[in-house]
PQR file of N, CA, C, O and H, with PARSE charges and radii, in Angstrom:
ATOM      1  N   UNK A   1       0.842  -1.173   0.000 -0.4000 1.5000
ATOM      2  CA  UNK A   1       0.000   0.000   0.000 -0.0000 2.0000
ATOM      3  C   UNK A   1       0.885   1.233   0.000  0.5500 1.7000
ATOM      4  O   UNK A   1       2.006   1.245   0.510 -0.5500 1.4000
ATOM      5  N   UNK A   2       0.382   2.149  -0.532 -0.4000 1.5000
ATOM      6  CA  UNK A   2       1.251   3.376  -0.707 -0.0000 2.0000
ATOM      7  C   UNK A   2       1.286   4.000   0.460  0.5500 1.7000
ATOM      8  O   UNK A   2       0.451   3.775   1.336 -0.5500 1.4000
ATOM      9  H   UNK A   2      -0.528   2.139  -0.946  0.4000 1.0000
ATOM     10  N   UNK A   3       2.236   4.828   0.586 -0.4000 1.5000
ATOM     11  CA  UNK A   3       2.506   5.770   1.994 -0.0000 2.0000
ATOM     12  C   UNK A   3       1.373   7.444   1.658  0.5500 1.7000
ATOM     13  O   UNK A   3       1.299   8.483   2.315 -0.5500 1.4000
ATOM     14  H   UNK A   3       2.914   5.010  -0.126  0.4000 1.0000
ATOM     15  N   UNK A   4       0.734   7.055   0.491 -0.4000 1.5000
ATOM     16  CA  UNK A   4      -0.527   8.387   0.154 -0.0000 2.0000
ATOM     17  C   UNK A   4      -1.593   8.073   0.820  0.5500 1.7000
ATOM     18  O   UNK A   4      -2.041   6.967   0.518 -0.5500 1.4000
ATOM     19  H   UNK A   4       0.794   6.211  -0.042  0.4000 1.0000
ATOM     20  N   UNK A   5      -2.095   8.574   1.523 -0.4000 1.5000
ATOM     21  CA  UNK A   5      -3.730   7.830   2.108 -0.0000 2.0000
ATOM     22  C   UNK A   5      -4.634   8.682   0.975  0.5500 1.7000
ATOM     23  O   UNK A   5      -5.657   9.135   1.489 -0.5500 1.4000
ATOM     24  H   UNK A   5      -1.731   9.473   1.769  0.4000 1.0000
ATOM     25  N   UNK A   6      -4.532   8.904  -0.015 -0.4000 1.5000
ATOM     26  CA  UNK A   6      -5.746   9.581  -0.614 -0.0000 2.0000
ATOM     27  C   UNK A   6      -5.573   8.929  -2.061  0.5500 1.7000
ATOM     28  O   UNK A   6      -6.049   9.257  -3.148 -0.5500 1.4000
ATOM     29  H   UNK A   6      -3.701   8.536  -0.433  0.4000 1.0000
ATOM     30  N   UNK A   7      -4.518   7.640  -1.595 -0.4000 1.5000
ATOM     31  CA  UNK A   7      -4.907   6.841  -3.047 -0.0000 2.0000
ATOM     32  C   UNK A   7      -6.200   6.001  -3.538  0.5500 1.7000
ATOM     33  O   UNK A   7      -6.792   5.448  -2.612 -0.5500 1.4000
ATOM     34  H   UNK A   7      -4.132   7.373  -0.712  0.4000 1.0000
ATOM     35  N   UNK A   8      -6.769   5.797  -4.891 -0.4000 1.5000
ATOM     36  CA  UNK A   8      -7.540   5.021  -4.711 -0.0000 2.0000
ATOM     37  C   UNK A   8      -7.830   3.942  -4.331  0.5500 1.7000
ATOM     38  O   UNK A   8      -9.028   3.684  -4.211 -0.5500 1.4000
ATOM     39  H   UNK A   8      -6.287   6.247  -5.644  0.4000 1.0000
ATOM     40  N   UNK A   9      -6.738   2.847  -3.981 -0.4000 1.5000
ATOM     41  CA  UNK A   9      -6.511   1.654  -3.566 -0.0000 2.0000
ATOM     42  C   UNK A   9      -7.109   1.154  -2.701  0.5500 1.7000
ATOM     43  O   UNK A   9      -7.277  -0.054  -2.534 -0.5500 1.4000
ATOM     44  H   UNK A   9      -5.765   3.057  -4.079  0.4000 1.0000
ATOM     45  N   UNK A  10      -7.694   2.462  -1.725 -0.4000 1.5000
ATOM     46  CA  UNK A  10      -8.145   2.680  -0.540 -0.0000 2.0000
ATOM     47  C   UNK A  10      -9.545   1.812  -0.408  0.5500 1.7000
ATOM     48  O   UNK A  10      -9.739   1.128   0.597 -0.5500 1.4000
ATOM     49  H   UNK A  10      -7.558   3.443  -1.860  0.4000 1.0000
ATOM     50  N   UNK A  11     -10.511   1.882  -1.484 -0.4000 1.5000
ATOM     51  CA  UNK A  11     -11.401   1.278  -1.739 -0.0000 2.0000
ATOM     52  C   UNK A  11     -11.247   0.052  -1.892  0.5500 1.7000
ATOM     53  O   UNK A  11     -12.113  -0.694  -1.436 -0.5500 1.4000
ATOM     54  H   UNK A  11     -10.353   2.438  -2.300  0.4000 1.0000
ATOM     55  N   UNK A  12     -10.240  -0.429  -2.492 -0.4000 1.5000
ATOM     56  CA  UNK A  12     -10.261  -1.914  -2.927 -0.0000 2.0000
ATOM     57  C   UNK A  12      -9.757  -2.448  -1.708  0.5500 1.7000
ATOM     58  O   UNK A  12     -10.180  -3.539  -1.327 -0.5500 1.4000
ATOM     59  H   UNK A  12      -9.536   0.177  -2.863  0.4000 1.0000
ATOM     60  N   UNK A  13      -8.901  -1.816  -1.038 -0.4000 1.5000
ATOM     61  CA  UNK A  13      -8.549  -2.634   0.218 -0.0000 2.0000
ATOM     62  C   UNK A  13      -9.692  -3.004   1.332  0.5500 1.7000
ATOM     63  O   UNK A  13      -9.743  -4.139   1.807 -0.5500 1.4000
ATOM     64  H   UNK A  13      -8.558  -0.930  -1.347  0.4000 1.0000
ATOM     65  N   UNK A  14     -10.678  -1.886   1.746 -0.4000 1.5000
ATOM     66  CA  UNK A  14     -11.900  -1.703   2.484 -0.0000 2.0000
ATOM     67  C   UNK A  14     -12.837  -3.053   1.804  0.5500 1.7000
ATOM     68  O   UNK A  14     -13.688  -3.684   2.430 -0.5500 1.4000
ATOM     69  H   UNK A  14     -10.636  -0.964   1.360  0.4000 1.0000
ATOM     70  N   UNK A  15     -12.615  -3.184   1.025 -0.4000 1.5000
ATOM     71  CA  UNK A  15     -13.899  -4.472   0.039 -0.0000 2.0000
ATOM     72  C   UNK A  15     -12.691  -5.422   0.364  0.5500 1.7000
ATOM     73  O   UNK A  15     -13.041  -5.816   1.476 -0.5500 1.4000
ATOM     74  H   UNK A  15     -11.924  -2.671   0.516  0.4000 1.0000
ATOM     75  N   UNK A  16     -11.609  -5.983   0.132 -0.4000 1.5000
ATOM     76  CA  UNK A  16     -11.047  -6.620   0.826 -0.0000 2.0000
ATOM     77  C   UNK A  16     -10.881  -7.352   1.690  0.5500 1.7000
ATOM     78  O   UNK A  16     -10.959  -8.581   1.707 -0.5500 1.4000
ATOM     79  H   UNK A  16     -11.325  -5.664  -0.772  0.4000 1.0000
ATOM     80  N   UNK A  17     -10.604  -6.540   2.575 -0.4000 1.5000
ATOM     81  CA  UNK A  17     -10.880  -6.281   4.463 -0.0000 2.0000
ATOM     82  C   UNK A  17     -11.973  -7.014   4.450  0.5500 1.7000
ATOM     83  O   UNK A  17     -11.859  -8.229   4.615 -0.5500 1.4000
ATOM     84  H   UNK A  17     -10.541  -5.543   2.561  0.4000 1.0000
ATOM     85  N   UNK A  18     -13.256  -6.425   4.252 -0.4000 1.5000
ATOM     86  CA  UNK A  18     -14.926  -6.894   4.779 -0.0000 2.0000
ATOM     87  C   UNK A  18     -14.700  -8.252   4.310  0.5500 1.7000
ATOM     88  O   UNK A  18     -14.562  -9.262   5.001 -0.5500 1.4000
ATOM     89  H   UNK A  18     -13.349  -5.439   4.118  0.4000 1.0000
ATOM     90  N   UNK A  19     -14.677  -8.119   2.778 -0.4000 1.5000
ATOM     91  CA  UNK A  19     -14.783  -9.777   2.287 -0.0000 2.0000
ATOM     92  C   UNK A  19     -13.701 -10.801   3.346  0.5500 1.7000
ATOM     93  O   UNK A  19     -14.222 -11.651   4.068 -0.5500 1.4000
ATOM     94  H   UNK A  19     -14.789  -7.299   2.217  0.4000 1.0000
ATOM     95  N   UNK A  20     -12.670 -10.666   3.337 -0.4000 1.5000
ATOM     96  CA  UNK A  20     -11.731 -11.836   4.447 -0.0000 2.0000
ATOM     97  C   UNK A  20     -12.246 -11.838   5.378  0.5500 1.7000
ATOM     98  O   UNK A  20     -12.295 -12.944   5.915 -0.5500 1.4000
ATOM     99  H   UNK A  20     -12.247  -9.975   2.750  0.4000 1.0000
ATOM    100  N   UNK A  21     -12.861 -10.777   6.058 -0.4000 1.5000
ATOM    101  CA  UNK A  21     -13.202 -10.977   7.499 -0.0000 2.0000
ATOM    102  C   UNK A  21     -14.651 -11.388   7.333  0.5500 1.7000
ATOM    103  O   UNK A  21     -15.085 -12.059   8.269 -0.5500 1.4000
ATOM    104  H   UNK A  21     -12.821  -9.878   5.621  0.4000 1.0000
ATOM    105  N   UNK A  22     -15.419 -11.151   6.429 -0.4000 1.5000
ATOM    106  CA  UNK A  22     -16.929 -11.622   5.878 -0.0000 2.0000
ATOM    107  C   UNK A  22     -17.588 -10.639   7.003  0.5500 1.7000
ATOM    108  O   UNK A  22     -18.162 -11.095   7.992 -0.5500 1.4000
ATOM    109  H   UNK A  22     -15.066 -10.606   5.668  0.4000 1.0000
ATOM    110  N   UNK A  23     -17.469  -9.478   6.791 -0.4000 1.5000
ATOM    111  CA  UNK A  23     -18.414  -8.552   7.090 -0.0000 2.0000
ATOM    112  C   UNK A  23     -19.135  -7.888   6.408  0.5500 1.7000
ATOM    113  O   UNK A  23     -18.566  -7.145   5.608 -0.5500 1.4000
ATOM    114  H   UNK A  23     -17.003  -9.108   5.988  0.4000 1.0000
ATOM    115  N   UNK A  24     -20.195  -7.881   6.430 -0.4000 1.5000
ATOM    116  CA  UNK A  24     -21.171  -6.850   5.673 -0.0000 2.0000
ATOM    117  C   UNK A  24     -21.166  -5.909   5.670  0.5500 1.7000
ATOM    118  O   UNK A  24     -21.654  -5.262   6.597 -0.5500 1.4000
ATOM    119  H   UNK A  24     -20.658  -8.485   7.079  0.4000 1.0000
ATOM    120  N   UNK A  25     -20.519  -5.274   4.451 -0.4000 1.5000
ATOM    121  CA  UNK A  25     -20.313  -3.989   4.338 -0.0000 2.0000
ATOM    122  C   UNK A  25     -21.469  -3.092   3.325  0.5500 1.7000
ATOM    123  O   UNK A  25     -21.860  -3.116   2.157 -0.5500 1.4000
ATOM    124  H   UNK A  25     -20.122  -5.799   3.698  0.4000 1.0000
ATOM    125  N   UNK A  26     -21.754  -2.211   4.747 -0.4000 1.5000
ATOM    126  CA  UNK A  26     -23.177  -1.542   3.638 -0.0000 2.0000
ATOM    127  C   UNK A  26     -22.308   0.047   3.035  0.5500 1.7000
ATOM    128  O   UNK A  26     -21.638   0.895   3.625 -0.5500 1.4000
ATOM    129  H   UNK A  26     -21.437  -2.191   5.695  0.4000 1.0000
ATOM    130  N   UNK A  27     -22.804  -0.148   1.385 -0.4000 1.5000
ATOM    131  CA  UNK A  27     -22.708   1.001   1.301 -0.0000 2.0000
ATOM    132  C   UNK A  27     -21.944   2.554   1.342  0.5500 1.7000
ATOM    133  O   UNK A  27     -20.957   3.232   1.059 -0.5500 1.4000
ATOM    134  H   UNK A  27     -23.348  -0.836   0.905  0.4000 1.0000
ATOM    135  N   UNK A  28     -23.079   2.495   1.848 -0.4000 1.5000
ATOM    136  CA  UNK A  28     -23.340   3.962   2.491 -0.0000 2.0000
ATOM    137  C   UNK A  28     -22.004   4.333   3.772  0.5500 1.7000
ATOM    138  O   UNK A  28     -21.598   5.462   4.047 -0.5500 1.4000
ATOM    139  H   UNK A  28     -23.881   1.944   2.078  0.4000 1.0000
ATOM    140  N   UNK A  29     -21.632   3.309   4.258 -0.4000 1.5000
ATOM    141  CA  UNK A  29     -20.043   3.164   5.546 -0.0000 2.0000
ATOM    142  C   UNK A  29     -19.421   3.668   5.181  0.5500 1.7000
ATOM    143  O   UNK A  29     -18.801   4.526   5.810 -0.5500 1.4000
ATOM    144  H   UNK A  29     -21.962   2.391   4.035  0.4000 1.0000
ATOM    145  N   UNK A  30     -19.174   3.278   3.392 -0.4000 1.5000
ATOM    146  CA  UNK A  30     -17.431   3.183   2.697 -0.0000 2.0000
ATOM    147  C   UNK A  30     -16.757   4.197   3.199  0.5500 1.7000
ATOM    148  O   UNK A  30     -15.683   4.174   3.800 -0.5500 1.4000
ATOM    149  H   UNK A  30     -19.677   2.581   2.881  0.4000 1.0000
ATOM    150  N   UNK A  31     -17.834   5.613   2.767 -0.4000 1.5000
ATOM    151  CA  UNK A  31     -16.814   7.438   3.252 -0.0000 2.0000
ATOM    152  C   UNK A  31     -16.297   7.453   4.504  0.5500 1.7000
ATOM    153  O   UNK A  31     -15.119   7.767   4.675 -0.5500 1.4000
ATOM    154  H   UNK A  31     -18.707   5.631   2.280  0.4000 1.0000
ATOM    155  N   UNK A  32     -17.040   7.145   5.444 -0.4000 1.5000
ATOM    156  CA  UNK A  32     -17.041   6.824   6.866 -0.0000 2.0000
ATOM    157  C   UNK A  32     -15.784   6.494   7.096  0.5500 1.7000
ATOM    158  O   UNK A  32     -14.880   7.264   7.421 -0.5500 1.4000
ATOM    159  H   UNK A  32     -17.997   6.890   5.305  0.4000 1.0000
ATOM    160  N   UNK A  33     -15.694   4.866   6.858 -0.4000 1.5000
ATOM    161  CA  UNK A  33     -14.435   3.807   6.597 -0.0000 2.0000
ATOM    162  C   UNK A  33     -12.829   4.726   6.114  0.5500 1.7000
ATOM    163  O   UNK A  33     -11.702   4.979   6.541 -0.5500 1.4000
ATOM    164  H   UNK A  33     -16.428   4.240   6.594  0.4000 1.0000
ATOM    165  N   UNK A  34     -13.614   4.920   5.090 -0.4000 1.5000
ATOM    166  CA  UNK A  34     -12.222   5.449   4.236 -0.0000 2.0000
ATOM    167  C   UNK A  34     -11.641   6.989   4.844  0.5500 1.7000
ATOM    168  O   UNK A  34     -10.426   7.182   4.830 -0.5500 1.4000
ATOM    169  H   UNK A  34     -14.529   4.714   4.743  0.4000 1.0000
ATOM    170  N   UNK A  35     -12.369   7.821   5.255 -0.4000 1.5000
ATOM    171  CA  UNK A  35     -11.821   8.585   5.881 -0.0000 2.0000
ATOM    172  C   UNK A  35     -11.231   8.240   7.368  0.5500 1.7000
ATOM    173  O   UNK A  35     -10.104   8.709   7.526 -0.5500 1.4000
ATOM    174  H   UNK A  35     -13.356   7.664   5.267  0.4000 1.0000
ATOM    175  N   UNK A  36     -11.685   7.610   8.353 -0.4000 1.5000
ATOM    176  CA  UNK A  36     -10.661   6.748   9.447 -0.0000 2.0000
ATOM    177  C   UNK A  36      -9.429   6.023   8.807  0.5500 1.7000
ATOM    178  O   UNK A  36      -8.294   6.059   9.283 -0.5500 1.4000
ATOM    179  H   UNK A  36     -12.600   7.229   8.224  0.4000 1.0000
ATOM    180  N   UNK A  37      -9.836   5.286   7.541 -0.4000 1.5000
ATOM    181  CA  UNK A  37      -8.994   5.114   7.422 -0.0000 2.0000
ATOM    182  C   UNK A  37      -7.154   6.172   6.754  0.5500 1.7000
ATOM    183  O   UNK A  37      -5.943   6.078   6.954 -0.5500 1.4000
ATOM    184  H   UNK A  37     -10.757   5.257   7.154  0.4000 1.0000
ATOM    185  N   UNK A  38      -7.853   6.816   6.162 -0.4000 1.5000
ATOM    186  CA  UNK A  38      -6.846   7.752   5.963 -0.0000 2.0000
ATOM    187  C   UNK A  38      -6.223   8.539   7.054  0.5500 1.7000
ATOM    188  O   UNK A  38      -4.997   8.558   7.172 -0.5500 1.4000
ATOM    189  H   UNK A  38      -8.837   6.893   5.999  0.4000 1.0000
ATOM    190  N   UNK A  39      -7.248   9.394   8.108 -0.4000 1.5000
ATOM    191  CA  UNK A  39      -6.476   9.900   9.511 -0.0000 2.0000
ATOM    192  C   UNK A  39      -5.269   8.656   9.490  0.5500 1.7000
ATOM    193  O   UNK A  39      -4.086   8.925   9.278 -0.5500 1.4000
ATOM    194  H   UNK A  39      -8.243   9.379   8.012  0.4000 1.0000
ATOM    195  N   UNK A  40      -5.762   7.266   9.742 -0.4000 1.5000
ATOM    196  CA  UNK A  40      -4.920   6.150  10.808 -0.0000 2.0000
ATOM    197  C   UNK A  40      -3.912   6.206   9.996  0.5500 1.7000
ATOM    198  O   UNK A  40      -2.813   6.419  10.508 -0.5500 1.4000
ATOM    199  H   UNK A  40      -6.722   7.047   9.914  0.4000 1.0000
ATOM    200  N   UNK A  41      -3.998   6.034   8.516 -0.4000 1.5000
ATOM    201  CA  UNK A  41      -2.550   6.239   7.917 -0.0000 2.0000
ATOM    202  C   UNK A  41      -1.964   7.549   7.903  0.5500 1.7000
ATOM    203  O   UNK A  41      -0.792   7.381   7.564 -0.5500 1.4000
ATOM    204  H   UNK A  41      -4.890   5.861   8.100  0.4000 1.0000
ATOM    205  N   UNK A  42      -2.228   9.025   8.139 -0.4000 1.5000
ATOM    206  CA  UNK A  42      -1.573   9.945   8.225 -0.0000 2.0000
ATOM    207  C   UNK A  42      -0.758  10.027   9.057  0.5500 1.7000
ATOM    208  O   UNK A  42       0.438  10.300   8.953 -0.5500 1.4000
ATOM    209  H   UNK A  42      -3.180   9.162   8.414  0.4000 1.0000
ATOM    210  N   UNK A  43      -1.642   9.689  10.332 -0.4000 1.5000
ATOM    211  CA  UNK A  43      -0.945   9.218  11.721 -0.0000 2.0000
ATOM    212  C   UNK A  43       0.268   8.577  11.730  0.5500 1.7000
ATOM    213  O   UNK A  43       1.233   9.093  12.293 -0.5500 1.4000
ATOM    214  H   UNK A  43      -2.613   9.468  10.417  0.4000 1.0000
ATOM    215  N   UNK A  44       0.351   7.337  11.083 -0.4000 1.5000
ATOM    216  CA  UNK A  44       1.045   6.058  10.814 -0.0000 2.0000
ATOM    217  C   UNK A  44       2.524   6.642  10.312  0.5500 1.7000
ATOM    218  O   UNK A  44       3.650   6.247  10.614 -0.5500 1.4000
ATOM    219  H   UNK A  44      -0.433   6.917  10.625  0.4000 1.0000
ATOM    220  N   UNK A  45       2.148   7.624   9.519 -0.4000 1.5000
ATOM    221  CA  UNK A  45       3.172   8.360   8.749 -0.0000 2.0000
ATOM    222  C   UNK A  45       4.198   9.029   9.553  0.5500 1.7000
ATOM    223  O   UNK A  45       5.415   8.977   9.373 -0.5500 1.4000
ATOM    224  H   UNK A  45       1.233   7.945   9.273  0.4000 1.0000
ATOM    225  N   UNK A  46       3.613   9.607  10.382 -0.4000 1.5000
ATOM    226  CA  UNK A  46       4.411  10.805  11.723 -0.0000 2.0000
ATOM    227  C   UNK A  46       4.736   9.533  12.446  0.5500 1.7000
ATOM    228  O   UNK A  46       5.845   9.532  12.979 -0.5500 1.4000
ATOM    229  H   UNK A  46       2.625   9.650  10.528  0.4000 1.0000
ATOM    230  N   UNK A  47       4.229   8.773  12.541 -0.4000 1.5000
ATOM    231  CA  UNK A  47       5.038   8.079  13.767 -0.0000 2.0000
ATOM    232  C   UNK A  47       6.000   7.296  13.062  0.5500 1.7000
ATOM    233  O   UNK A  47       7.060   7.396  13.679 -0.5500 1.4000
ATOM    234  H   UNK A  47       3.328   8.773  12.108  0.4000 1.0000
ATOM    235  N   UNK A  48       6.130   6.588  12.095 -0.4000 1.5000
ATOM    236  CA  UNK A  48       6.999   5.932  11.171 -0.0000 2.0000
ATOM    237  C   UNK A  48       7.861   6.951  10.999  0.5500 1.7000
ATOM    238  O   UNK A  48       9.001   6.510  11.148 -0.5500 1.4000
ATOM    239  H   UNK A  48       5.269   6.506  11.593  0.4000 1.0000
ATOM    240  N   UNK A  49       7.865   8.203  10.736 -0.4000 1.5000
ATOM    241  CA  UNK A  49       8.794   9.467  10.591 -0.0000 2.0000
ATOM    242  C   UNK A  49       9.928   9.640  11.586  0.5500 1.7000
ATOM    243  O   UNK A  49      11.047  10.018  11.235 -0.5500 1.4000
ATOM    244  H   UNK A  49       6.940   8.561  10.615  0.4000 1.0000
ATOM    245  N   UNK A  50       9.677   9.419  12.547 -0.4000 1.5000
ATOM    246  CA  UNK A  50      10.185   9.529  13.996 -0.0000 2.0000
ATOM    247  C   UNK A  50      11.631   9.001  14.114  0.5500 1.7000
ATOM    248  O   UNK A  50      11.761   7.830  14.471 -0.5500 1.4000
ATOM    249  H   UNK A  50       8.769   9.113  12.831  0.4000 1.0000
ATOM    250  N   UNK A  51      12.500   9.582  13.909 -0.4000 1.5000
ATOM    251  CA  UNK A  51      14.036   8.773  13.875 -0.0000 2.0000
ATOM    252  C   UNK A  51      14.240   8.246  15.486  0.5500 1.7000
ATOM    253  O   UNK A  51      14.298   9.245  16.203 -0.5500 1.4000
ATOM    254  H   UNK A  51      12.395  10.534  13.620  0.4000 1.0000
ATOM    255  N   UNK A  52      14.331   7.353  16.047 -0.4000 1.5000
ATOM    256  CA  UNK A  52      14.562   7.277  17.773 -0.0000 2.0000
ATOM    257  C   UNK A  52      16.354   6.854  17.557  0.5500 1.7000
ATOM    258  O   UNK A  52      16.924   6.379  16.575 -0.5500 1.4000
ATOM    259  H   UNK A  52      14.284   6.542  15.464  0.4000 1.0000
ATOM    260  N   UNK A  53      16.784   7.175  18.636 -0.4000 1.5000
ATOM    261  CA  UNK A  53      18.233   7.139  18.875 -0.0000 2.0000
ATOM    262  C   UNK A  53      18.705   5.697  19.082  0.5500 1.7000
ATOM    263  O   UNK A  53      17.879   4.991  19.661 -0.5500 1.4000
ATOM    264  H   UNK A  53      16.321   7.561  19.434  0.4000 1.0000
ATOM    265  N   UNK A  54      19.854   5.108  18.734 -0.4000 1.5000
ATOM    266  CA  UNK A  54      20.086   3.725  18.660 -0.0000 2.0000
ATOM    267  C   UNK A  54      19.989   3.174  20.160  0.5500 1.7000
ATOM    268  O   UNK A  54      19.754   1.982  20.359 -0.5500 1.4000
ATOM    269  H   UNK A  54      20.525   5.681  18.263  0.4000 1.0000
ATOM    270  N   UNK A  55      20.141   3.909  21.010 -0.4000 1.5000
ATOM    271  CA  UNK A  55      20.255   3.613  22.316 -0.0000 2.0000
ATOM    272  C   UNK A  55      18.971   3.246  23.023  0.5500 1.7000
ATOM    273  O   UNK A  55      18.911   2.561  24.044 -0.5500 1.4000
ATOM    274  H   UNK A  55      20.332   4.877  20.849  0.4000 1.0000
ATOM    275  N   UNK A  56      17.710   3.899  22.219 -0.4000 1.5000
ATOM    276  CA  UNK A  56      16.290   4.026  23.051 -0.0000 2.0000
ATOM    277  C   UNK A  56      15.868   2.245  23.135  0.5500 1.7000
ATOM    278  O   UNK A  56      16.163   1.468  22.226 -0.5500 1.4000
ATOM    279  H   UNK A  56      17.758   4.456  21.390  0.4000 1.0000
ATOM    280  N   UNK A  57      14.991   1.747  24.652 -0.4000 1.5000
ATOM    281  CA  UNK A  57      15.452   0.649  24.792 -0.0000 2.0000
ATOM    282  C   UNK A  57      13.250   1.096  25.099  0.5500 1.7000
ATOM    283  O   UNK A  57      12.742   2.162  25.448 -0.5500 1.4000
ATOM    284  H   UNK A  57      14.751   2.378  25.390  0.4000 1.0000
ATOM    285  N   UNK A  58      12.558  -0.274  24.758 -0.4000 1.5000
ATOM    286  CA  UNK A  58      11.362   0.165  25.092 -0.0000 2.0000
ATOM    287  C   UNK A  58      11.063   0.095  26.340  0.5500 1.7000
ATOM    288  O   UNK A  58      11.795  -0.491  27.138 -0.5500 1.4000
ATOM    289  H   UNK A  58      12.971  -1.140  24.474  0.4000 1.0000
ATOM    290  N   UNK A  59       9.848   0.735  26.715 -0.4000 1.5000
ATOM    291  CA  UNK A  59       9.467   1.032  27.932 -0.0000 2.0000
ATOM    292  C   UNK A  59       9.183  -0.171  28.542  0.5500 1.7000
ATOM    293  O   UNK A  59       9.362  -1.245  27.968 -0.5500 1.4000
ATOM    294  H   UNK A  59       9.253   1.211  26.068  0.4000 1.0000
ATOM    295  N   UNK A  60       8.682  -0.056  29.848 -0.4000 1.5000
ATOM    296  CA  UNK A  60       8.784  -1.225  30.739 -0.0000 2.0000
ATOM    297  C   UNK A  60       7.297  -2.036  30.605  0.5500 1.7000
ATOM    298  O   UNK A  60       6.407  -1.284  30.205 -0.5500 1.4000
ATOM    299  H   UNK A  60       8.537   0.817  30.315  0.4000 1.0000
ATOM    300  N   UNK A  61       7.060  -2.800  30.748 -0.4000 1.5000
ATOM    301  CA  UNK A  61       5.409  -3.691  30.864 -0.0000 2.0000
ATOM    302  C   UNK A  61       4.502  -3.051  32.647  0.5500 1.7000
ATOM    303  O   UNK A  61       5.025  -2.904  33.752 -0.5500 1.4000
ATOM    304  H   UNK A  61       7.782  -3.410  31.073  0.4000 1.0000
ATOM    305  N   UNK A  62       3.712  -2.927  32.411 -0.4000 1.5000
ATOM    306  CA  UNK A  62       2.500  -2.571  33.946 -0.0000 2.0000
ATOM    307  C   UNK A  62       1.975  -3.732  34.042  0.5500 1.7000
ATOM    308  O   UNK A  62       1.449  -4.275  33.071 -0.5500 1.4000
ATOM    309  H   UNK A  62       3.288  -3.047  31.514  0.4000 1.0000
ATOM    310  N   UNK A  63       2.041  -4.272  35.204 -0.4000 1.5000
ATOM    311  CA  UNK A  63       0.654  -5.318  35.108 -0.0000 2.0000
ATOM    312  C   UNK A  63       0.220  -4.807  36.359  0.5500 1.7000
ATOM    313  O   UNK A  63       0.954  -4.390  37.255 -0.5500 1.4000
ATOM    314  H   UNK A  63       2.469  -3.831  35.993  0.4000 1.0000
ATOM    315  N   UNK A  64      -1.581  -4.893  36.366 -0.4000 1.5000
ATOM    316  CA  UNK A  64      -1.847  -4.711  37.274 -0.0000 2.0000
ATOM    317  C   UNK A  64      -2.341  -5.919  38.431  0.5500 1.7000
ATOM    318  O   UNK A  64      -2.664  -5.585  39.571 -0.5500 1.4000
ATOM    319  H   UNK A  64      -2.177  -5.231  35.638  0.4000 1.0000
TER
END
């Protein structure tokens, strides 16, 4: 998938998605769909952007 979220691909992946997972996808959702989905990849973008320093070690686990 491209690093553009405003490609058309966007559609074919959403019909995709529903079909593997066999959800019924009405419609009328798709804009809905496809615009979350674009924020989540804009998002995706800035954080993939993010150079971290070779040293950064991840944070620790909480359990409660």
């Amino acid at each position: 998938m491209s690093t553009d979220p405003s490609v058309p691909h966007l559609d074919a992946f959403i019909d995709a998605s529903a079909e593997a997972l066999r959800l019924p996808l009405d419609p009328a959702w798709k804009p809905g769909i496809r615009a979350n989905l674009e924020v989540t990849l804009k998002l995706a973008n800035v954080v993939a952007a993010f150079d971290l320093p070779d040293e950064t070690e991840p944070g620790p686990v909480f359990e409660a």
